[in-house]
C-alpha positions in Angstrom: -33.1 -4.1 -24.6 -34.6 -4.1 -21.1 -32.7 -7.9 -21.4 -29.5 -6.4 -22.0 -29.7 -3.8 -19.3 -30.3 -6.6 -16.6 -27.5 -8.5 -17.8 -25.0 -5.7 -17.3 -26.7 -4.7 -13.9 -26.3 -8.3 -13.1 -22.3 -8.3 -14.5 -21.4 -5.4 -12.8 -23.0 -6.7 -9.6 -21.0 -10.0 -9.7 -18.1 -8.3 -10.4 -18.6 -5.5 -7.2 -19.1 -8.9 -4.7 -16.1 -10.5 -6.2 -13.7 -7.4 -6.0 -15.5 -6.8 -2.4 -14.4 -9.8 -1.0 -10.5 -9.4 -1.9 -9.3 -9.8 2.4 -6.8 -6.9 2.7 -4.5 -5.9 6.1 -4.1 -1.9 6.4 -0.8 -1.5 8.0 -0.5 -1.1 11.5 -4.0 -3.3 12.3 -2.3 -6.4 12.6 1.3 -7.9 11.6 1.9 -10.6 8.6 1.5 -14.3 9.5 1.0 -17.5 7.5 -2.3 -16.8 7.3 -2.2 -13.9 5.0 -1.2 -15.1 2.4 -3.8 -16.8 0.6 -2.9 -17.4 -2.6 -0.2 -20.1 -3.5 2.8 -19.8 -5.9 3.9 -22.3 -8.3 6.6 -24.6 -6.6 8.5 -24.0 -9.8 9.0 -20.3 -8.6 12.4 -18.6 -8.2 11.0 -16.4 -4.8 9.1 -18.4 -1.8 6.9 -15.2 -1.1 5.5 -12.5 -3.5 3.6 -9.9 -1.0 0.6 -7.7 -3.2 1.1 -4.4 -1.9 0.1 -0.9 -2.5 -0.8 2.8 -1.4 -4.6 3.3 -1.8 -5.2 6.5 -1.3 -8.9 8.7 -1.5 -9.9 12.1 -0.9 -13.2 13.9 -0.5 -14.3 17.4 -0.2 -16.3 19.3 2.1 -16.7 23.0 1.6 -13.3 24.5 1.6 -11.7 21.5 3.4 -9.5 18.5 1.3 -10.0 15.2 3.3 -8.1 12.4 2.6 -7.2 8.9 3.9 -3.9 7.2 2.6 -2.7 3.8 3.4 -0.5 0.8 2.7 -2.4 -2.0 2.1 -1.5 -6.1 2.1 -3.5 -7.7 -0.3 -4.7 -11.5 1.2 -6.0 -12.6 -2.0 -2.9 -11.8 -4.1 -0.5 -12.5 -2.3 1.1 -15.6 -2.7 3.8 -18.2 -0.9 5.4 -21.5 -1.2 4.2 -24.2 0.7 4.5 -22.9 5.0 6.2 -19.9 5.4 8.9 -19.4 7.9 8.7 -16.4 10.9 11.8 -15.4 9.1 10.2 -15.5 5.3 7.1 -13.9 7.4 9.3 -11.0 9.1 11.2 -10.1 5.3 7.7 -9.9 4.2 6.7 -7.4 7.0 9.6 -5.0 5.9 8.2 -4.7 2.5 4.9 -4.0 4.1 7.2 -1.7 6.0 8.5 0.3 3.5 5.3 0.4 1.6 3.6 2.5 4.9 6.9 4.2 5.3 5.9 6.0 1.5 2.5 6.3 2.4 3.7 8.3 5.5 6.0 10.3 3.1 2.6 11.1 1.0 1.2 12.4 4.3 3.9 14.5 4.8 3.9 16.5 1.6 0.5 16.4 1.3 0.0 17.9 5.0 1.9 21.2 3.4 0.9 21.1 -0.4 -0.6 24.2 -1.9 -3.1 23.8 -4.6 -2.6 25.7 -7.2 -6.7 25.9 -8.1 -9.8 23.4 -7.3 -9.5 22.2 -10.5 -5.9 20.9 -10.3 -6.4 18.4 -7.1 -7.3 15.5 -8.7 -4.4 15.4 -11.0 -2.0 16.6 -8.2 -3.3 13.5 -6.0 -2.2 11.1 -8.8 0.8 12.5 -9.6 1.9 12.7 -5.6 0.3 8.9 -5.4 2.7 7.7 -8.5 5.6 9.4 -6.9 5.3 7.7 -3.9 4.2 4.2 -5.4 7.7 4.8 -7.5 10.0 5.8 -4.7 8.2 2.3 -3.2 9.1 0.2 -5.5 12.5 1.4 -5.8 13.2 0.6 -2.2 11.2 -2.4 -2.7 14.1 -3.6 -5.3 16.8 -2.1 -3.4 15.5 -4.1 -0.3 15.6 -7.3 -1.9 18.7 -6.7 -3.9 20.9 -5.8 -0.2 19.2 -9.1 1.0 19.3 -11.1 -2.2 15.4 -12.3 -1.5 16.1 -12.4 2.9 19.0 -15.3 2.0 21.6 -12.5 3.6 20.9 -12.7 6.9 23.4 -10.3 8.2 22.1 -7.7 5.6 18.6 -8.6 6.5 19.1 -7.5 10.2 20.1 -4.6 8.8 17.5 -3.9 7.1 14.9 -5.1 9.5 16.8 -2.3 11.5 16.9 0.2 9.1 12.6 -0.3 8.3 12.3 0.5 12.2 13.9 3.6 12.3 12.3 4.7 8.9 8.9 4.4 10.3 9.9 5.8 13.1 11.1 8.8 11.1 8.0 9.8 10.2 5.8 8.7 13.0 4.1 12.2 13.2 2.8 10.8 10.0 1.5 7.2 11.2 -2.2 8.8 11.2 -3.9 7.7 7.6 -6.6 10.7 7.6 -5.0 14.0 6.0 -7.6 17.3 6.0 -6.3 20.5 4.1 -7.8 24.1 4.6 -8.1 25.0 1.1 -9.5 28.8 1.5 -6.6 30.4 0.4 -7.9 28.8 -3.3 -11.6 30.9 -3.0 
């Protein structure tokens, strides 16, 4: 038994290290490059890039205060390309990491003026704000790559490289990852 307990102990610590070392890129700390994609796709692949991208989003509590940090993240390690990227292949890349913070700022913004209905309803209102914004991602996401047909437009692409900037900038008041709610009004 004790055995069995050491093995699991030992599993789960293997498996923390592994997951640990996944290289990520919060947006804004540095722009996409070669380099960040580390993975590699099969040269049989209908796309040259595939970015790994998501909204991670956490919260904590202190007393009657709702602290949370939410941001668009570029995974490294699962993100993958064909052979040397291009600036070009780079740069449509960077929209889509773009338009992933541009949602994330959008999360901000309606969480910033959210009212909780009780204590005991935040966690599922988190998830359920988080999916809506991870939707509304990857619907632009598609719509992105659709107007550009995978960056081969390059008219369309200028556009849209356009179009990302003045998004962002949209919501700038919103660039800020950490999001803290006065909750008294729920004593």
């Amino acid at each position: 038994m004790n055995l069995y307990i050491k093995t699991i102990l030992l599993f789960v610590t293997i498996s923390c290290s592994v997951y640990s070392q996944e290289k990520v890129i919060i947006w804004g700390t540095k722009i996409l490059e070669p380099e960040s994609f580390k993975a590699s796709l099969n040269k049989y692949s209908k796309y040259d890039a595939n970015s790994h991208l998501k909204i991670k989003s956490k919260f904590t509590f202190d007393r009657y205060f709702l602290h949370s940090k939410i941001v668009a993240e570029f995974n490294m390690s699962k993100s993958r390309v064909k052979g040397r990227p291009s600036e070009y292949l780079i740069k449509h890349e960077q929209i889509h990491f773009d338009i992933t913070e541009y949602h994330a700022r959008l999360f901000r913004k309606e969480l910033s003026t959210y009212k909780f209905e009780s204590f005991s309803k935040i966690r599922s209102t988190m998830r359920m704000l988080k999916r809506k914004y991870f939707k509304l991602s990857k619907k632009m996401h598609a719509e992105y790559d659709a107007d550009t047909n995978h960056s081969i437009n390059e008219e369309i692409q200028k556009e849209w490289n356009t179009k990302a900037k003045f998004l962002l900038e949209q919501v700038s008041d919103f660039s800020n990852p950490n999001v803290s709610l006065d909750l008294s009004y729920l004593k």
